[in-house]
C-alpha positions as CSV (number, residue, x, y, z in Angstrom):
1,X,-19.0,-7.3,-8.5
2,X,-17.4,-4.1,-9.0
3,X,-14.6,-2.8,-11.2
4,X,-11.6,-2.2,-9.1
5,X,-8.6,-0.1,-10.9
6,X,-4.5,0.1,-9.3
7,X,-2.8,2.3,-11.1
8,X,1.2,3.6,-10.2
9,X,3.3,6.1,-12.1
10,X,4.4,4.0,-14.3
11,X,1.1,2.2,-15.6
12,X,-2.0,0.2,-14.7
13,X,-1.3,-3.0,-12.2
14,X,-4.4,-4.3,-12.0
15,X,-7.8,-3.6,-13.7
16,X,-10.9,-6.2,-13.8
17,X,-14.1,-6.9,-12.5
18,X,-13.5,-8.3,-8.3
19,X,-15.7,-9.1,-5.5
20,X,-13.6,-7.9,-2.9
21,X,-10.8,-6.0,-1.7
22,X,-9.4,-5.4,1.4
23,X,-6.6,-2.4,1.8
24,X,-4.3,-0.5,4.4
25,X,-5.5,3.1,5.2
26,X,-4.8,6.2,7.4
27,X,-7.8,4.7,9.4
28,X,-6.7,1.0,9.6
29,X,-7.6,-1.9,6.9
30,X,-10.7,-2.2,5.2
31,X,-12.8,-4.1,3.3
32,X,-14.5,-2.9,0.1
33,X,-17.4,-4.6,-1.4
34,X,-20.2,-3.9,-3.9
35,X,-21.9,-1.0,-3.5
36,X,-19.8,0.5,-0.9
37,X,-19.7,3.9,0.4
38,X,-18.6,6.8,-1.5
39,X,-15.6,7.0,0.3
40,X,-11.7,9.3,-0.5
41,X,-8.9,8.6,1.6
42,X,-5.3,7.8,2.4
43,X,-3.4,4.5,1.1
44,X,-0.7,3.5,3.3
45,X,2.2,0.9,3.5
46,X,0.5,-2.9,3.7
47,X,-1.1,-5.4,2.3
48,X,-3.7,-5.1,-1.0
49,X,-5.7,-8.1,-1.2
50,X,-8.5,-9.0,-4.3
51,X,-11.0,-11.2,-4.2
52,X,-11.1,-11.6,-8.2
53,X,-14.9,-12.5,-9.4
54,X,-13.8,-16.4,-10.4
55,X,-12.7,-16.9,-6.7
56,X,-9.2,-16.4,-7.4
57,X,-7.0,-14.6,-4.7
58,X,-4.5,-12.1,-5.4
59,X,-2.3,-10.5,-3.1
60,X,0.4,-7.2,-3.5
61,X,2.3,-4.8,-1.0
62,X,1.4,-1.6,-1.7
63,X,3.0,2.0,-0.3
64,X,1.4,5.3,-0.3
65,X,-1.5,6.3,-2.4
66,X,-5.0,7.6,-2.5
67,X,-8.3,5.4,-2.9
68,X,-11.5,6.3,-4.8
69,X,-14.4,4.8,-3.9
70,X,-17.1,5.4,-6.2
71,X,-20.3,3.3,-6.1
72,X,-19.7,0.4,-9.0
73,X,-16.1,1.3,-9.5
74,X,-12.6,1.7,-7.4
75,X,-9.6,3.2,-7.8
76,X,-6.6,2.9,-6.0
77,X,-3.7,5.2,-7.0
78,X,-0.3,4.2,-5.4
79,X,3.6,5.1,-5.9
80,X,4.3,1.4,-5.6
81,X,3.3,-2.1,-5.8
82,X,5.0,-5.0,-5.5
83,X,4.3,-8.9,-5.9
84,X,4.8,-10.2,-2.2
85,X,7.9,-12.6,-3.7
86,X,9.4,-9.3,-5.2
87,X,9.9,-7.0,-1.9
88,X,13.9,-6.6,-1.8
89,X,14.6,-7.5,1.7
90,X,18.2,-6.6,1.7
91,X,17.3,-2.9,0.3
92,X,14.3,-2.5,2.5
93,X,16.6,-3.3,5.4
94,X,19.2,-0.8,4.1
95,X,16.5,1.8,4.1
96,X,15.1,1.0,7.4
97,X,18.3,1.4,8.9
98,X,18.5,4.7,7.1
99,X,15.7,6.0,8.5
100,X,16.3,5.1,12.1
101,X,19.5,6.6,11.9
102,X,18.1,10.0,10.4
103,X,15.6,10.3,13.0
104,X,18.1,9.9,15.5
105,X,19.3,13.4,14.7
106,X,17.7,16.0,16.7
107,X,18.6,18.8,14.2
108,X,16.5,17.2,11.3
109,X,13.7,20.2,9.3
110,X,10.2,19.1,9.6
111,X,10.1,17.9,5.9
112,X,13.3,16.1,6.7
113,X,11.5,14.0,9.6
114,X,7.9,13.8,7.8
115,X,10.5,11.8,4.6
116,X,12.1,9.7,7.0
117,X,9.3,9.0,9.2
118,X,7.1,7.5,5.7
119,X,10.3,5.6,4.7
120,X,10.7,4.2,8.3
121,X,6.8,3.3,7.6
122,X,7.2,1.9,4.5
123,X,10.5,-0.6,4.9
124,X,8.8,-1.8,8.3
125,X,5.6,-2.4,6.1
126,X,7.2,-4.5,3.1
127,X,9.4,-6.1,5.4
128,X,6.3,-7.7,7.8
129,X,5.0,-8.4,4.6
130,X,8.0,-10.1,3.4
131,X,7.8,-12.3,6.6
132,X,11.4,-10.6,7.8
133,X,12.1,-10.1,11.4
134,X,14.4,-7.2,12.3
């Protein structure tokens, strides 16, 4: 068992004692278990899932953020999380949409395509994890 911390902007989403967890990164989803690697990296749009220390299962979609690996004790700072049942499929559509419309646009700033490029990333994310085809 570890102690496993997901914290957003706004406040703490989860904090307890777990015996797994298994996250999106910049290198592809991983599993985290006791006594893991000291490891920093990248959070990106996808699925959090924790193996609670009771057996209990619980399962979020996260978008960007940065993990902390630290021996005994994990920390996951993201800008959002949401309860699968609580993606908003009609705005994550709109934003999608959005996005691929933006991109389209050959005269876009580098910042302008690096904003749209993490929003394209992060409506196609909550949206496969909303089970929505588009």
């Amino acid at each position: 068992m570890y102690r496993l911390d997901v914290v957003t902007p706004t406040g703490s989403v989860f904090s307890g004692d777990v015996y797994q967890t298994v996250i999106t990164t910049a290198d592809g989803e991983i599993g985290i278990l006791e006594n893991h690697m000291l490891l920093l990296t990248n959070i990106t749009p996808g699925k959090l899932r924790i193996e609670k220390a009771d057996g209990e299962v619980k399962e979020f979609a996260v978008t960007y953020g940065v993990l902390d690996i630290r021996g005994d004790k994990v920390i996951a700072l993201v800008e959002e999380v949401f309860s699968l049942d609580e993606i908003n499929v009609d705005n994550e559509k709109k934003l999608l949409e959005e996005a691929n419309q933006k991109l389209q646009n050959e005269n876009l700033s580098e910042k302008e395509k690096e904003h749209y490029e993490k929003q394209r990333s992060r409506s196609q994310a909550l949206l496969d994890l909303a089970s929505v085809k588009v």
